[in-house]
N, C-alpha and C positions, 0 to 999 in steps of 0.2 A: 527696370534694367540698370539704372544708374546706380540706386543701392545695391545691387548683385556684382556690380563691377568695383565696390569702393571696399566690399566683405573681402571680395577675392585679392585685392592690392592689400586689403592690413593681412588675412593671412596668409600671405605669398613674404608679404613685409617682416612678420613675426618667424616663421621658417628663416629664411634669409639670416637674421641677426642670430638666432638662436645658433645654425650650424655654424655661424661667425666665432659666438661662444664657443662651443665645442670644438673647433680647428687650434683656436687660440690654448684649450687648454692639452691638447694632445701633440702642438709642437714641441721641440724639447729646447728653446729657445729662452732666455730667460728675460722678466717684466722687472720695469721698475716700481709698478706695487701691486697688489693683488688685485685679482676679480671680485668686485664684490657679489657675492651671496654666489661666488661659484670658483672656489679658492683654487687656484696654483703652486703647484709645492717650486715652481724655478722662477723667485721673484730675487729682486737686489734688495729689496727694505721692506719689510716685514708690514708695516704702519700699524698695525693692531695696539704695538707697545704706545706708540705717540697718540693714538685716539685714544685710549686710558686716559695719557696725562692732560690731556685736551680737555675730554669730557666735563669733568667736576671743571672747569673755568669758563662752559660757556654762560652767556646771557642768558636768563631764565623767558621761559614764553615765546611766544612768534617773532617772529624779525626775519629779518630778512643776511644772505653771507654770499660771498665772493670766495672763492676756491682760484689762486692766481696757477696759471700752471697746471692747470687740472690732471691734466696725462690720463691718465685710468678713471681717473674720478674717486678713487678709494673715501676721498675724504667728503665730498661733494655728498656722496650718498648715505656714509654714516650721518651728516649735520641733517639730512633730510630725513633718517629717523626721529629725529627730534622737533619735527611740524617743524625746519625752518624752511622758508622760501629758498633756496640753495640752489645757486649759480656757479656752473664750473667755464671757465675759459681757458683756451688753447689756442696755440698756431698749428696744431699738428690733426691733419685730418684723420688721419688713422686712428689717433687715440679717440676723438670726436665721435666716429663712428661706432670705434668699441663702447663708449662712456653711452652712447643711443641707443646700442646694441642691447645694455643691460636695463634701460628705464625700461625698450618697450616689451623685454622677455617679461621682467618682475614686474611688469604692470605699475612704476613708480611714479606718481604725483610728485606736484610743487617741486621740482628739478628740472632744471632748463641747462644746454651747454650751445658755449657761443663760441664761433672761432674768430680769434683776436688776435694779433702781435700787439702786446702790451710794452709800448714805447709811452714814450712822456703825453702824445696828443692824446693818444687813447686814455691816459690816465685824466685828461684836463675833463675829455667830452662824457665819461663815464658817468652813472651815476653815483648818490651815496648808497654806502652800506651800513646795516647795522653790527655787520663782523666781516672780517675778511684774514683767508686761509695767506699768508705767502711763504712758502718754504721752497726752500733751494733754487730760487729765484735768484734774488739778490747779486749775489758773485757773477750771473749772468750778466746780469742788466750793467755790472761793473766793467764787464770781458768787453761787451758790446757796444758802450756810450761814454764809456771814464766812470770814473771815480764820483767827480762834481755830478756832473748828471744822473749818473744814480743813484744820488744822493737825493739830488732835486725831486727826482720822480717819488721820491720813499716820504717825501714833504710834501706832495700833491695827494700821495693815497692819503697818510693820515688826515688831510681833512676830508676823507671822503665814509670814515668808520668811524666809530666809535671804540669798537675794541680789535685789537691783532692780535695772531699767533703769527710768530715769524721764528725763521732758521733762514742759517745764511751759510754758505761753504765759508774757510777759515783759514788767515794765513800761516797757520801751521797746520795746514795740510800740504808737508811735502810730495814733489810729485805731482801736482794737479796743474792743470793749466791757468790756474785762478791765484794760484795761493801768491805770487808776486803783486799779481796786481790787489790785494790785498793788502798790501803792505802799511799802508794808513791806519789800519786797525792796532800797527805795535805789537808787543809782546803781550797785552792780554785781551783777548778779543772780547772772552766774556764782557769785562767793564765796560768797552769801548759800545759794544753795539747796545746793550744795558743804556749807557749816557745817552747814546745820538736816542734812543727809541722817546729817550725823556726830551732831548730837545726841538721832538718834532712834533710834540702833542701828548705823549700817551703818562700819564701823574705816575700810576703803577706799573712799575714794571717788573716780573720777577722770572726766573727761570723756572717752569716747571716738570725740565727734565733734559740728563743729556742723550745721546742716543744714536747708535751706530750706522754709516751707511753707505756700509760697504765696498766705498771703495780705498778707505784708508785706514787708518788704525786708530785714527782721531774723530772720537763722538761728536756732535755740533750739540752747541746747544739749543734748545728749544724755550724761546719766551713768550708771553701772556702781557701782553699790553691794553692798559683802559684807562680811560679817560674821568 
């Protein structure tokens, strides 16, 4: 009886996430990145263009990645095509539950999502990684702590990886709520975040691509950090 009632709870469980699926893609609502393996044409940022440029630069083999910000998961699940142990965290249960919704439809291993507000303690008590995702984070953690603090925290991940992919919002992005508090980065941000990513551990640093999103007319750039 107990296995008859644990069959009926996974699929009651699988139903559930599945029409979860299918609501999400029949509102007319629009996402900030795709479904994976079940696409939406009203998304804000494409990602498909930035896991191209990702791809060819990750770590060759098993290891283990951190996806900062997870939201959708978009990226969390591509890195887990690639046998990595792939960890996506959030604060947002909604996204959590979509990012669950899609392991347990597509029947996905080795991906786990945790929900987090990643502040500095969480960065201290975390473990390491052998890669870690952060994009459009950064100007956040800038909105939310200063400037110096999220700096500090951008010096605690680095000893927690070995290699990053980071984007950051940019203070020429006029218009934005960020782009002042920004202002530390100068007139060229490229160099500036390029420098700090060198001052905080990472030997190589290079851009491997800029890339639109959507809410300004200003691409960010996307960097590839290794140690």
């Amino acid at each position: 009886m107990k296995h008859y009632w644990k069959k009926l709870y996974a699929g009651l469980s699988w139903a559930f996430y599945k029409l979860l699926l299918v609501v999400l893609n029949l509102l007319p609502m629009k996402l900030y990145q795709p479904l994976y393996a079940s696409p939406k044409a009203y998304t804000t940022r494409d990602c498909h263009d930035r896991w191209t440029a990702i791809e060819p630069h990750l770590p060759q083999g098993p290891g283990s990645l951190l996806d900062i910000g997870c939201n959708l998961g978009f990226f969390t699940f591509k890195a887990s095509e690639k046998e990595i142990m792939a960890f996506g965290v959030d604060a947002d249960p909604f996204y959590l539950m979509t990012c669950n919704a899609i392991k347990t439809t597509e029947k996905i291993d080795h991906i786990f999502f945790l929900k987090g507000m990643i502040d500095k303690k969480y960065l201290e008590q975390m473990p390491s990684y052998d890669t870690v995702f952060n994009f459009s984070v950064f100007h956040h953690w800038v909105k939310a702590y200063g400037a110096e603090e999220a700096q500090e925290m951008m010096r605690i991940l680095a000893g927690k990886c070995n290699t990053i992919f980071f984007e950051t919002g940019q203070p020429d992005e006029a218009g934005t709520k960020w782009a002042e508090k920004l202002s530390f980065m100068g007139d060229d941000p490229k160099s500036w975040i390029a420098q700090f990513l060198k001052e905080i551990g990472f030997k190589n640093v290079e851009v491997i691509g800029t890339f639109s999103t959507g809410l300004t007319a200003v691409d960010r750039y996307l960097y590839c950090g290794k140690k």
